[in-house]
Backbone bond lengths (Angstrom), bond angles and torsions (degrees), N, CA, C in turn:
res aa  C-N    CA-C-N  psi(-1)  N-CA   C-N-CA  omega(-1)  CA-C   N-CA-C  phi
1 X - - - 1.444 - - 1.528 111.03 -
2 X 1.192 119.47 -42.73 1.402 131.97 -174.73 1.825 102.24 -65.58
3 X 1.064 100.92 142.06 2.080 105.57 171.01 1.158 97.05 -103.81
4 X 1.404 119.48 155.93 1.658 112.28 149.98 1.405 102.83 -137.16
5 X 1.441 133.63 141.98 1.124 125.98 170.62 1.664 99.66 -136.05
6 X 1.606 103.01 -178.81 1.400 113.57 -167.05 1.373 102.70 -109.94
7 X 1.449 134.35 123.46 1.059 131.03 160.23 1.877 121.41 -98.52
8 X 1.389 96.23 126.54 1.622 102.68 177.73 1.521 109.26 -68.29
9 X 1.195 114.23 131.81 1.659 113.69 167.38 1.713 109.89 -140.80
10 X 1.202 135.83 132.81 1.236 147.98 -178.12 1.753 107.91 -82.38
11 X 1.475 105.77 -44.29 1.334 122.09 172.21 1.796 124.62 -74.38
12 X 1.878 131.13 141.56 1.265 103.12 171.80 1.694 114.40 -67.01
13 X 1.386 76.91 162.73 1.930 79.02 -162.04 1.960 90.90 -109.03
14 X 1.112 101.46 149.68 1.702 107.35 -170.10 2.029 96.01 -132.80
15 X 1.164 101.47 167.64 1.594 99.36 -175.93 1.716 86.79 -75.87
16 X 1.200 117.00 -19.12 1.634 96.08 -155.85 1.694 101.60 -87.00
17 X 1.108 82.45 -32.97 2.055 92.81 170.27 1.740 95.71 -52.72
18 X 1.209 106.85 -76.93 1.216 110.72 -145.55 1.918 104.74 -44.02
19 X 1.321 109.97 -60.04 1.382 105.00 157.44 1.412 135.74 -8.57
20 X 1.578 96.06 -71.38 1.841 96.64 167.83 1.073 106.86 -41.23
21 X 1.745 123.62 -71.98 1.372 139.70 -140.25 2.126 88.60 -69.85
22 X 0.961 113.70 -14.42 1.665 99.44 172.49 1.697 109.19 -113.68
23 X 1.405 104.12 -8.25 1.725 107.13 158.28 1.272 109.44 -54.55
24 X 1.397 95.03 -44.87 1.593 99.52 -161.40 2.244 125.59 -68.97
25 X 1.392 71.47 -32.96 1.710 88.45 175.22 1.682 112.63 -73.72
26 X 1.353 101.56 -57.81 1.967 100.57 -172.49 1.478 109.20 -84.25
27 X 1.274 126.08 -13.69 1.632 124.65 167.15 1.484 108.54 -23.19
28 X 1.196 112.25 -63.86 1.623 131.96 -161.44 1.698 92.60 -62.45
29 X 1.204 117.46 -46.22 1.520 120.02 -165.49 1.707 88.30 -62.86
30 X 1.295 139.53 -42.25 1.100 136.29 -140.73 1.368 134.56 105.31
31 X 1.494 122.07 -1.26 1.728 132.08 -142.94 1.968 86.41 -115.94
32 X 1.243 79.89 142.25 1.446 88.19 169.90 1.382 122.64 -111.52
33 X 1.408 110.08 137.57 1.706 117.47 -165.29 1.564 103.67 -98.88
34 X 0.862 116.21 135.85 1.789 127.74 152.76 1.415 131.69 -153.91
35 X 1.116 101.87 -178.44 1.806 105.24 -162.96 1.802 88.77 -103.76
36 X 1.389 90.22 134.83 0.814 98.06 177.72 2.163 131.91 -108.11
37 X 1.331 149.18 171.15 1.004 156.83 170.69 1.756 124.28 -79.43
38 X 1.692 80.75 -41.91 1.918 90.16 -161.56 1.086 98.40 -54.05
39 X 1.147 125.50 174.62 1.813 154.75 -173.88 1.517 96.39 -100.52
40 X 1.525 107.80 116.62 1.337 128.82 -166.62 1.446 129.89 64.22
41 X 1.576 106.95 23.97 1.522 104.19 -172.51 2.081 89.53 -140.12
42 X 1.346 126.16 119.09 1.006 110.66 160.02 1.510 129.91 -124.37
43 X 1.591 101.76 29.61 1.330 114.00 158.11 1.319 109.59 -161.94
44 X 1.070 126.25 161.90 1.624 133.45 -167.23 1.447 103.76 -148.40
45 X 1.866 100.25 125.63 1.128 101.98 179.47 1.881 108.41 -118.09
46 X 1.262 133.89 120.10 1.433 148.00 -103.49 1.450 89.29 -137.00
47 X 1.558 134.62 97.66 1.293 126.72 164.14 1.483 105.01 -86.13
48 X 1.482 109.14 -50.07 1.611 101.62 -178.06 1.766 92.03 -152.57
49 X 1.564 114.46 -167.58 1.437 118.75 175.77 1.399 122.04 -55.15
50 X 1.729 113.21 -35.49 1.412 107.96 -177.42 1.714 123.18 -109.76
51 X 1.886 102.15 -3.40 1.220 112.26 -179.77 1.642 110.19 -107.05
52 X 1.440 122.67 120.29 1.411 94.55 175.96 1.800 98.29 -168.55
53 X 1.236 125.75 176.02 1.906 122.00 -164.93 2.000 93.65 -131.92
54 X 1.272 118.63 129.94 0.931 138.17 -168.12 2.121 78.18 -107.74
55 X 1.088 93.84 137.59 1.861 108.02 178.05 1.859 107.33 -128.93
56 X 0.944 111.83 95.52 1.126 94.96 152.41 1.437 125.36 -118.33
57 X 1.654 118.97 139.14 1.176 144.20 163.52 1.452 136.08 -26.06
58 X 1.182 164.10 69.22 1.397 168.29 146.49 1.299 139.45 -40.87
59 X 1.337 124.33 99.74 1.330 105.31 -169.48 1.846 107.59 -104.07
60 X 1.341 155.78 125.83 1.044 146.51 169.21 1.349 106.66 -128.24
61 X 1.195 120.99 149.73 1.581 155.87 169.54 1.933 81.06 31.60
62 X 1.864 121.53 72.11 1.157 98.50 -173.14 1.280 142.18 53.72
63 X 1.268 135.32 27.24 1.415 133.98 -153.84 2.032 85.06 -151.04
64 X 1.412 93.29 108.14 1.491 90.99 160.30 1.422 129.97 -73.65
65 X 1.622 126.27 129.43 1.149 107.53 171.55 1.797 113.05 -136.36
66 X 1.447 127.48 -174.76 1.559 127.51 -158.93 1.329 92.51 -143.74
67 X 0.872 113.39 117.05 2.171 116.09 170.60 1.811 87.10 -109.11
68 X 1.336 94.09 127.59 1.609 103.61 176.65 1.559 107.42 -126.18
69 X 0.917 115.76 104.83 1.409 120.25 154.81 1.419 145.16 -81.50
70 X 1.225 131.97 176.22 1.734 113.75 166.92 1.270 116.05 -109.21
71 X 1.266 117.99 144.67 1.810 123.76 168.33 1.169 107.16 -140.06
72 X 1.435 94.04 -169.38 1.344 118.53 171.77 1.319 123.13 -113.71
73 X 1.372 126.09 96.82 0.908 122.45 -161.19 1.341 139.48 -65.15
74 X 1.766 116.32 -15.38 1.171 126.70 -169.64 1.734 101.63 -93.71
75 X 0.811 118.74 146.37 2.350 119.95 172.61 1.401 99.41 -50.45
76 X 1.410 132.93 -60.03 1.074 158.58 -170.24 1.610 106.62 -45.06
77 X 1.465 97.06 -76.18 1.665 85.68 169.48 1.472 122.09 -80.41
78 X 0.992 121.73 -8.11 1.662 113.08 171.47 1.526 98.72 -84.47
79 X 1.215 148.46 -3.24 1.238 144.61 159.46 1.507 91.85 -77.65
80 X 1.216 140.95 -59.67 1.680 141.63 -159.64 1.505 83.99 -58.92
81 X 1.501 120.40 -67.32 1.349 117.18 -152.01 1.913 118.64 -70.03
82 X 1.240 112.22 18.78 1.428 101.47 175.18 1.545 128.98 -86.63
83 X 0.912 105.71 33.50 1.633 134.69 -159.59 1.661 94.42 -97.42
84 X 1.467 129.60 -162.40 1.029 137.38 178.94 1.587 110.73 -141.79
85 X 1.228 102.48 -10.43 1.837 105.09 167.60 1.248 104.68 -117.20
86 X 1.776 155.59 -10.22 1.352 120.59 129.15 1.293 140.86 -44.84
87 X 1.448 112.83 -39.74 1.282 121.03 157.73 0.882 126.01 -70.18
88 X 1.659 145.07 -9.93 1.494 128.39 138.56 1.211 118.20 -73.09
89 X 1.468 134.91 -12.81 1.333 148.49 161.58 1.694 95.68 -32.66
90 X 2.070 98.41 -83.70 1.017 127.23 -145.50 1.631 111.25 -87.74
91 X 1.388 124.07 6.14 1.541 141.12 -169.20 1.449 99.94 -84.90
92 X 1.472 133.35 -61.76 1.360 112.57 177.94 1.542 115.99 -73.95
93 X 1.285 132.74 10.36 1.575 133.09 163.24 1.227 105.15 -97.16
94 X 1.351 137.93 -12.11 1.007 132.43 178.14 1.538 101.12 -85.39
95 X 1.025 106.61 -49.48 2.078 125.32 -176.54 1.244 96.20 -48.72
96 X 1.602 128.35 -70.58 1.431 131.80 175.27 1.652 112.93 -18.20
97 X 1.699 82.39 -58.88 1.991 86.33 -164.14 1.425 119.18 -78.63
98 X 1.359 126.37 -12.62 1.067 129.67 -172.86 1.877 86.28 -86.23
99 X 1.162 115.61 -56.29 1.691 103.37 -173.38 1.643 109.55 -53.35
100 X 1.564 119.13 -27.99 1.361 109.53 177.36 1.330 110.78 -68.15
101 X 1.226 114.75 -29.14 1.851 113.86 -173.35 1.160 91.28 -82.98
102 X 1.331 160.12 -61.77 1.395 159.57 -176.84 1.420 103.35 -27.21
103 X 0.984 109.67 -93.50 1.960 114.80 163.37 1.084 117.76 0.35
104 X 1.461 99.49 -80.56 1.378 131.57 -171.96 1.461 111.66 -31.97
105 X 1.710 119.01 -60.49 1.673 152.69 158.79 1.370 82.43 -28.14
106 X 1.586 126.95 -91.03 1.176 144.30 -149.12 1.078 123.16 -33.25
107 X 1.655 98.64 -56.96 1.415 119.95 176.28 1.387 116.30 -63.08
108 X 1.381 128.70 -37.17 1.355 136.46 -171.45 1.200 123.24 -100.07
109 X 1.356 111.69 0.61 1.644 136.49 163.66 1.787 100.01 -7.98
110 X 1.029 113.16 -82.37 1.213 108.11 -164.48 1.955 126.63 -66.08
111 X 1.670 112.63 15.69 1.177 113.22 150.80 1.296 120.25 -95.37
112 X 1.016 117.38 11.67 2.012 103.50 146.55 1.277 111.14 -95.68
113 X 0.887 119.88 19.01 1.833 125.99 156.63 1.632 125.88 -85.09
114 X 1.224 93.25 -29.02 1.942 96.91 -160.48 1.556 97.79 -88.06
């Protein structure tokens, strides 16, 4: 379920950078970015209460990387959703959105450069 891909950066990359640099991409979509607390998630990118991509950050042998997953972003519904038929509900909307943010990264690769 989880993606991970590699992002190139020339610049050091900080959680707070990285944020902007994905403020900057899904703004236009409408989604709201923030830093996040939870345990294994240090940014969250927020389509609505039950659709949303938990990001966390990786650094190895120099090589930036992003494991993106799907959640739920609100307490509320991730308390509703611990069930086993919301989450088959909500598993291919989650799948969807994580491949749209994947892309999305892909495509825009070269604004963690500027």
């Amino acid at each position: 379920m989880a993606k991970k891909i590699q992002i190139i950066t020339e610049k050091t990359l900080t959680k707070k950078a990285l944020k902007d640099y994905l403020d900057m991409m899904f703004s236009s979509f409408g989604y709201e970015v923030y830093l996040s607390s939870l345990i294994g998630a240090d940014i969250v990118i927020k389509k609505n209460n039950w659709v949303g991509a938990s990001i966390k950050w990786k650094t190895k042998s120099g090589n930036n990387y992003l494991v993106i997953s799907g959640f739920s972003p609100s307490t509320m519904a991730r308390i509703l959703v611990s069930g086993i038929l919301p989450i088959l509900i909500l598993l291919p909307k989650w799948l969807r959105f994580e491949k749209e943010i994947e892309s999305t990264i892909k495509e825009n690769q070269v604004i963690f450069n500027t």
